[in-house]
Wavefront OBJ file of the C-alpha trace (Angstrom):
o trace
v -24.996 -11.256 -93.337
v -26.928 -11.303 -90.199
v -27.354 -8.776 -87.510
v -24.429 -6.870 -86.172
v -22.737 -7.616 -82.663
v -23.087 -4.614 -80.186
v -19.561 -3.881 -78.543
v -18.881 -1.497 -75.227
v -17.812 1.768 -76.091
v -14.226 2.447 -76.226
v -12.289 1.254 -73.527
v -12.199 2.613 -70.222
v -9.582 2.887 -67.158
v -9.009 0.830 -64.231
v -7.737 1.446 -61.111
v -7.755 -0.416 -57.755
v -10.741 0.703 -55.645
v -9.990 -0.755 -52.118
v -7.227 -3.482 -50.419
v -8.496 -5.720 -47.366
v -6.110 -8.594 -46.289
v -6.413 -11.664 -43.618
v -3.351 -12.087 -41.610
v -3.809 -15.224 -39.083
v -3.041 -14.480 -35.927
v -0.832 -17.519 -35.271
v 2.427 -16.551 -35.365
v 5.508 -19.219 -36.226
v 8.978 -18.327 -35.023
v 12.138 -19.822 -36.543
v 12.423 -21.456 -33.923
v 9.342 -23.059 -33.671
v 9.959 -24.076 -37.199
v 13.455 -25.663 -36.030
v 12.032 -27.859 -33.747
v 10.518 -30.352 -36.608
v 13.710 -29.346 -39.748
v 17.562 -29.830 -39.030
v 18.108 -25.677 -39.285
v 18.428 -22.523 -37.129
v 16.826 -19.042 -36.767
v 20.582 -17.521 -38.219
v 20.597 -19.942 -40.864
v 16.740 -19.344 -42.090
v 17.143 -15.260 -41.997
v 20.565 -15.472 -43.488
v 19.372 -17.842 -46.482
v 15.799 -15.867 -46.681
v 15.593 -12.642 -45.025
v 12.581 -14.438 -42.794
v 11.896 -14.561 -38.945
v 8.384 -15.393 -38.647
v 5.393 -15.762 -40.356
v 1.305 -16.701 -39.836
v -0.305 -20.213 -40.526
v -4.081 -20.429 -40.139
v -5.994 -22.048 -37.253
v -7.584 -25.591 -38.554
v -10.728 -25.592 -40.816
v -12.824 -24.353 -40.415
v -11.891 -21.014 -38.415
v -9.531 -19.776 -41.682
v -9.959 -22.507 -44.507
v -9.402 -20.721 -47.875
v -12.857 -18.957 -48.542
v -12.971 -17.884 -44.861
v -9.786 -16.131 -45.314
v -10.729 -15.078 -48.741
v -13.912 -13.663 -47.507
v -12.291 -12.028 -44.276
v -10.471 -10.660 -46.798
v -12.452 -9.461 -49.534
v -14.935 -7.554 -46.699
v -11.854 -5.051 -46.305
v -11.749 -4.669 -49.642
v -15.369 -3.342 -49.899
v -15.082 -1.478 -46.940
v -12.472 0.224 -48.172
v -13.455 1.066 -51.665
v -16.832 2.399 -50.034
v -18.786 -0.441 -52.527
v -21.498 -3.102 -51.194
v -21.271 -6.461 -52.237
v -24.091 -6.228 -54.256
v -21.736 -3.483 -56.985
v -19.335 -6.756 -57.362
v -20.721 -8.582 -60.584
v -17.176 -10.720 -60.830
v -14.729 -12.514 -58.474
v -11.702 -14.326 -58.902
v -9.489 -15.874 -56.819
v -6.261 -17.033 -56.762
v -5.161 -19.821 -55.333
v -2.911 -23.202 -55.491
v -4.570 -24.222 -52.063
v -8.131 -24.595 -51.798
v -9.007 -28.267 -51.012
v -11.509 -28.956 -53.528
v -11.240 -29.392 -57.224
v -14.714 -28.279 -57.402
v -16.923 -26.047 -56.442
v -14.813 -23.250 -57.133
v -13.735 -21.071 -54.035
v -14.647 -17.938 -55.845
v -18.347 -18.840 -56.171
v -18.525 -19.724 -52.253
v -16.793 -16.248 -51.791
v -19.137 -14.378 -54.120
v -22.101 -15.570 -52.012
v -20.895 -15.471 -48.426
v -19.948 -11.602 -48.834
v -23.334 -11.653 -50.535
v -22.856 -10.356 -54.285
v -26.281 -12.329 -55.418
v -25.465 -13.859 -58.216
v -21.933 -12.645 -59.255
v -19.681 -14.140 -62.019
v -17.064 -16.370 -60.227
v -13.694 -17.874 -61.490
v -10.463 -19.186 -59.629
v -7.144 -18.825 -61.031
v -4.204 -21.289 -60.310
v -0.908 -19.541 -61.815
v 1.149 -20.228 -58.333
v 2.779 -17.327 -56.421
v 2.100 -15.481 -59.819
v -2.007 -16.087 -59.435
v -2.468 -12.508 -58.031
v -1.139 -10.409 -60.720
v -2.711 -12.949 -63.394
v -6.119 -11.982 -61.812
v -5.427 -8.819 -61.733
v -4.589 -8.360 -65.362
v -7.998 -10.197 -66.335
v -10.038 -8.152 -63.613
v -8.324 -4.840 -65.278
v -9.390 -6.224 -68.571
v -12.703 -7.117 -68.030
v -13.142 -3.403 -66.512
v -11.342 -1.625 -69.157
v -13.683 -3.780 -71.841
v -16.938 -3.168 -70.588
v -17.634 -7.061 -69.557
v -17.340 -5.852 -65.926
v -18.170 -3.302 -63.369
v -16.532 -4.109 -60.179
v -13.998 -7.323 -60.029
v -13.015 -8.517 -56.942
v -9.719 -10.043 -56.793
v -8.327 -12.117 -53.784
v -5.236 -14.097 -53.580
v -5.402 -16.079 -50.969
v -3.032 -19.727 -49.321
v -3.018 -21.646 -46.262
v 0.738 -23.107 -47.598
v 0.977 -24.362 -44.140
v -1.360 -27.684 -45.601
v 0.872 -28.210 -48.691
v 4.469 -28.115 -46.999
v 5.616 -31.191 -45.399
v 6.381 -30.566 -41.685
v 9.645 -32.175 -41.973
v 11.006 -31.038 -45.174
v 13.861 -28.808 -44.758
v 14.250 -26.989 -48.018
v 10.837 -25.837 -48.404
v 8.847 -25.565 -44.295
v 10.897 -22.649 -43.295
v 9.763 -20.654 -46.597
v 6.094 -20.900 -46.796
v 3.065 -19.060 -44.596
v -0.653 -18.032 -44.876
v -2.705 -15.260 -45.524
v -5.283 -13.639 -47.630
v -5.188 -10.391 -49.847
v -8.208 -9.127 -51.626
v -8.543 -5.493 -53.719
v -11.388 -4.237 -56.055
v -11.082 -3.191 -59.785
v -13.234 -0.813 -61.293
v -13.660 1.898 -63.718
v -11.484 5.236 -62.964
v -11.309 8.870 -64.795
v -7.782 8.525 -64.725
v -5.658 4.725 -65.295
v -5.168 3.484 -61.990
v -3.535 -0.471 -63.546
v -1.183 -0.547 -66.616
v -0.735 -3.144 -69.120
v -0.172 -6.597 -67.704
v 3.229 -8.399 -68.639
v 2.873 -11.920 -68.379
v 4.391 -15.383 -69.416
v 5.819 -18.612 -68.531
v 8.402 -21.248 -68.724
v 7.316 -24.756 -68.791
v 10.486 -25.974 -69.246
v 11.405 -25.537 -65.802
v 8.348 -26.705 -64.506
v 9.815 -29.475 -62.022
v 11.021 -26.466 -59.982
v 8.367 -25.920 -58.401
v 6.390 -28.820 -58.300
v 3.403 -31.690 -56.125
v 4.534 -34.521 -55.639
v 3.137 -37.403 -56.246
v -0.529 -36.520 -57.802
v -3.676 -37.138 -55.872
v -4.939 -40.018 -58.032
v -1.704 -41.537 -57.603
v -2.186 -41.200 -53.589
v -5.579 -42.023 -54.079
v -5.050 -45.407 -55.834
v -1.992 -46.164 -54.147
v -2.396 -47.508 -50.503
v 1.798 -47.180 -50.075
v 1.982 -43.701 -51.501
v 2.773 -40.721 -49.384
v 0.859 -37.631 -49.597
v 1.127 -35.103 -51.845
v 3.516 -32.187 -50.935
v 5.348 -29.254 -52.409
v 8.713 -29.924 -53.620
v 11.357 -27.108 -54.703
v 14.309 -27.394 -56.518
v 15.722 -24.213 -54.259
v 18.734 -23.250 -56.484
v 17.042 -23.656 -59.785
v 14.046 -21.067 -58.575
v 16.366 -18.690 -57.471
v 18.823 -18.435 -60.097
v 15.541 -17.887 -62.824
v 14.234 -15.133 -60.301
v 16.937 -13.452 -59.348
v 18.588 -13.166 -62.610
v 15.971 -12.907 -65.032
v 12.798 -10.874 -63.165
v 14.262 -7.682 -63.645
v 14.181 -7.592 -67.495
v 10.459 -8.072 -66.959
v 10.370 -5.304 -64.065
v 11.936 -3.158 -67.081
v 9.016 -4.636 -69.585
v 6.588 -3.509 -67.086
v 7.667 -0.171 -66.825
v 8.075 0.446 -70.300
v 4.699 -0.590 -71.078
v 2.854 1.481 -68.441
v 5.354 4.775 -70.010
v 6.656 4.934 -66.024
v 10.302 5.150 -65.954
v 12.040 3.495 -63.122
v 13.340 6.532 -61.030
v 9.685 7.761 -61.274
v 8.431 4.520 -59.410
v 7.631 5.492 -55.717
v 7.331 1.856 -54.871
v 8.541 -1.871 -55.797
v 6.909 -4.982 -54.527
v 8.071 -7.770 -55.757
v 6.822 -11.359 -55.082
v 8.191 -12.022 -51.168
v 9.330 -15.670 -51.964
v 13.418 -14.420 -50.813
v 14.817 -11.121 -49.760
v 18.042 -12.356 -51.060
v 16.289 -12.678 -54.275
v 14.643 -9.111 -54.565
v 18.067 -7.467 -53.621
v 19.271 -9.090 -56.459
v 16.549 -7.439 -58.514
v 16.526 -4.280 -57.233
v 20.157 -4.272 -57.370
v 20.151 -4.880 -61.654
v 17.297 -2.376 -61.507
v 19.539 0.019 -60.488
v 16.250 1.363 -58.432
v 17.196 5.158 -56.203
v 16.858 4.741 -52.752
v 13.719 7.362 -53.177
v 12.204 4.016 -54.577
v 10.259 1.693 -51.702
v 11.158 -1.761 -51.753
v 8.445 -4.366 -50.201
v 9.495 -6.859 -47.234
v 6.839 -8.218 -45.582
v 7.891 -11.565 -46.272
v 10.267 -10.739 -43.171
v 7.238 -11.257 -40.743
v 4.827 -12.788 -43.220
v 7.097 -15.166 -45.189
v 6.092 -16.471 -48.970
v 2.484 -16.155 -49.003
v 2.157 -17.353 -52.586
v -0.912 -15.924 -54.459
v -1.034 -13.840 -50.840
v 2.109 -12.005 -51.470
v 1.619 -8.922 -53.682
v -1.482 -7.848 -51.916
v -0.366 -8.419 -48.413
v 3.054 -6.603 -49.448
v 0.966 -3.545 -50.460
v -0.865 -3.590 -47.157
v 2.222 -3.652 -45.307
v 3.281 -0.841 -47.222
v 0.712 1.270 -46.909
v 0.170 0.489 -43.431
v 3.677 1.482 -41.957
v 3.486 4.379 -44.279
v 6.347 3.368 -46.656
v 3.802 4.581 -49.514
v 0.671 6.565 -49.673
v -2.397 6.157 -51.660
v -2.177 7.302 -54.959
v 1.462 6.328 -55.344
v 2.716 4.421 -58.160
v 4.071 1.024 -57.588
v 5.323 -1.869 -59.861
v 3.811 -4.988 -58.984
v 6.395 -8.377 -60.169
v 5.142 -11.708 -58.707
v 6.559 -15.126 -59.992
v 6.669 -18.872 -58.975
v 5.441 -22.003 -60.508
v 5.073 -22.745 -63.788
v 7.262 -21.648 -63.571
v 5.172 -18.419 -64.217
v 5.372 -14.525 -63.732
v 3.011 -11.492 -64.237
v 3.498 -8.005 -63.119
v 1.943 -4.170 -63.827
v 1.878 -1.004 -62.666
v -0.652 0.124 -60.513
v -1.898 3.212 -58.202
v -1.603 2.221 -54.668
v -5.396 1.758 -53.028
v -6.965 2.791 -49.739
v -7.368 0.524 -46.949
v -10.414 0.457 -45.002
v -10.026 2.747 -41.805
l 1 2 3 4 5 6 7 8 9 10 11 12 13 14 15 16 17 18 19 20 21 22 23 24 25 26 27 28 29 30 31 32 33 34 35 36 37 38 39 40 41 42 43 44 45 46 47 48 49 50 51 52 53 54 55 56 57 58 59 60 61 62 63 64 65 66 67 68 69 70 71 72 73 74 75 76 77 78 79 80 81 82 83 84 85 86 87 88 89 90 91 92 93 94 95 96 97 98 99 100 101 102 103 104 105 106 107 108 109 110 111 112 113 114 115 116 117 118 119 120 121 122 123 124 125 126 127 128 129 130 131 132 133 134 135 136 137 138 139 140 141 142 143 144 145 146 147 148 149 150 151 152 153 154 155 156 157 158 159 160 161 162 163 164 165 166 167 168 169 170 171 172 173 174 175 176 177 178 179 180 181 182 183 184 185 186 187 188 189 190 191 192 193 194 195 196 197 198 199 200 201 202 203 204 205 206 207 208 209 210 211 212 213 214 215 216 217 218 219 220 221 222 223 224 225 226 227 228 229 230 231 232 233 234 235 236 237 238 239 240 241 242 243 244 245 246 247 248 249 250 251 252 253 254 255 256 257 258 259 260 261 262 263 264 265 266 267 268 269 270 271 272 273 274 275 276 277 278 279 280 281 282 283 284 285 286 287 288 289 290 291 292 293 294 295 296 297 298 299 300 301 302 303 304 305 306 307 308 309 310 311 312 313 314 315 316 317 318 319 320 321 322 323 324 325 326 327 328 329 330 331 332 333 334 335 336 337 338 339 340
């Protein structure tokens, strides 16, 4: 029969150790936005609940992994762990540059973990909470210590200049927290899933062997069918808000926060609305002055949050992020300390 297989012992908690973020300092007015799309500051804030947001100086003062690692450095600081307690890192991301090496491995070493287990994640605007349920995972099983998890997008570099329905949206940023083991459970169950189906909604176009081979082919951009995304978010997130709740045993009136993905604020008031959510409930909105981040979102939400004192550590907060895929993943979590 062969030997036996030794196994961790019995599962452990998780809980979110420290949250560092990257905000560029550039900041883009509506206006400034206006001046290359046929819109208006009223018409962008009325349509998105936006008025500015941040997109990243040119490589290589915030590529990706300098943003990620900016990032990630918080993080550490603010969990009180040295790089060299990190033995995984993922990131999330739909816009690092390269296909390969992966941005997690150049992240890994330039905050110095020596040697750590690196993996990026591309689930779109969803990539944060997707790492987040395999960092909580690998804690909970044994397989890892300390996970660092960034999301991180410079969305500026994938949204055509020109294009109306999708320029105004989009912005940059970095978000980075650690997982690791906890007495108590600090991150519930992950509820994840996707809909190919509607795929096209959120979609590149053309490919980059197409542009490659192709001397008359434009560039690659992000392309949004605007109407589609927003009727499958606003109508159908907040049966799996309620999935996420049930599964961490946290009823809804016992939430002290909500952030949901900031891709519209039209679109979370729809949410919170069929949530029925008390007012004693905290709703994210930094997409107001940080617009859709993407994989960026949920953790520079929370920092926002935290920072302005909407929420203190320790409170409990449903996490809901969705976009292409068309994807979503969410879970409860404890909120985390920032580094002082």
């Amino acid at each position: 029969m062969g030997a036996q297989i030794a196994v961790p012992a019995p599962l452990r908690n998780s809980a979110l150790l420290g949250l560092g973020v990257h905000r560029p300092e550039r900041i883009v007015t509506n206006d400034e936005i206006c001046e290359q799309i046929d819109s208006s500051d009223e018409w962008i804030q009325s349509r998105s609940g936006i008025k500015e947001r941040r997109f990243a100086e040119q490589h290589p003062k915030e590529s990706v992994v300098d943003m990620a690692t900016s990032s990630a450095e918080q993080a550490l600081t603010a969990a009180g762990l040295t790089a060299a307690q990190i033995d995984t890192v993922i990131v999330a991301t739909s816009t690092y540059p390269y296909q390969t090496p992966q941005a997690a491995a150049l992240v890994a070493d330039r905050i110095g973990t020596g040697g750590a287990a690196a993996l990026d994640i591309q689930a779109g605007c969803a990539g944060f909470c997707y790492a987040l349920g395999v960092a909580s995972d690998l804690v909970r099983a044994g397989t890892a210590e300390h996970v660092l998890v960034v999301g991180v997008e410079r969305m500026s570099d994938t949204t055509e200049p020109t294009d109306r329905s999708v320029r105004f949206i989009f912005g940059d940023g970095a978000g980075a927290v650690v997982v690791g083991p906890s007495d108590e459970v600090g991150v519930g169950p992950t509820v994840w899933g996707s809909d190919g189906s509607q795929a096209n909604a959120i979609r590149q176009e053309p490919d980059w062997v197409d542009f490659a081979t192709n001397p008359n082919q434009k560039r690659p951009w992000i392309i949004m069918e605007g109407t589609a995304v927003f009727r499958w978010a606003a109508f159908e997130m907040s049966k799996y808000a309620r999935q996420i709740a049930d599964k961490a045993g946290v009823a809804l009136e016992d939430l002290d926060a909500f952030v949901p993905h900031q891709a519209n604020l039209r679109i979370n008031d729809v949410i919170v609305k069929q949530l029925e959510l008390p007012e004693t409930v905290a709703v994210a909105d930094d997409i107001i002055e940080t617009g859709n981040t993407s994989a960026a979102s949920i953790p520079l939400a929370m920092e926002k949050m935290l920072r302005t004192g909407q929420v203190e550590v320790g409170s409990t907060a449903l996490l809901l992020a969705f976009g292409a895929g068309l994807s979503y993943a969410g879970q409860v979590v404890k909120m985390p300390p920032l580094a002082k």
